[in-house]
C-alpha positions, 0 to 999 in steps of 0.5 A: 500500500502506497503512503497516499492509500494510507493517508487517505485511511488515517483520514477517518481519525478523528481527534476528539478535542478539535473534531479535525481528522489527524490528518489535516490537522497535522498529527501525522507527519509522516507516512514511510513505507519500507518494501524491503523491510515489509514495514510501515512507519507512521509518524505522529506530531504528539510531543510537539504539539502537547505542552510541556506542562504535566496537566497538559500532558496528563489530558492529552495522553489520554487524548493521544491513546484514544488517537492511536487505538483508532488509528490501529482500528482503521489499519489493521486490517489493511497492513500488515506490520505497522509501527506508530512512532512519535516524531520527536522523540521516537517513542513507539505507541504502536504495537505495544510491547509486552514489557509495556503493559 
């Protein structure tokens, strides 16, 4: 699947607080499909746009991981392996490791 199939999916991805799609709104900053490797990387603008500020964090990570789960919903039966990864800091919110949980 092509980076611009994928976008178009991720555009069903609302974000609760502002009702835009993640996608026009910029969450997603980048889609990067690897042929050899058989894998896709989404990046998301998360860290960047959450203020640093620990009640700002705390909302907003409850905000991101409804984010992420709806992300995964709409491409997991369209991918195959997918990793979802913060832009800044190269945090993987998806999948989630066991060692996570």
């Amino acid at each position: 699947m092509r980076a611009e199939e994928i976008l178009d999916l991720l555009r069903k991805v609302e974000n609760p607080i502002t009702n835009m799609d993640v996608v026009s709104e910029g969450l997603v900053s980048k889609v990067e499909v690897d042929e050899e490797e058989k894998v896709v990387r989404i990046y998301v603008a998360f860290l960047r746009n959450t203020p640093a500020h620990p009640f700002s964090m705390a909302v907003n990570w409850a905000v991101q991981a409804g984010i992420i789960r709806d992300m995964v919903k709409v491409l997991e039966d369209k991918l195959g392996y997918f990793e979802i990864v913060d832009d800044a800091s190269l945090q993987r919110y998806y999948p989630i490791e066991e060692d996570e949980i």
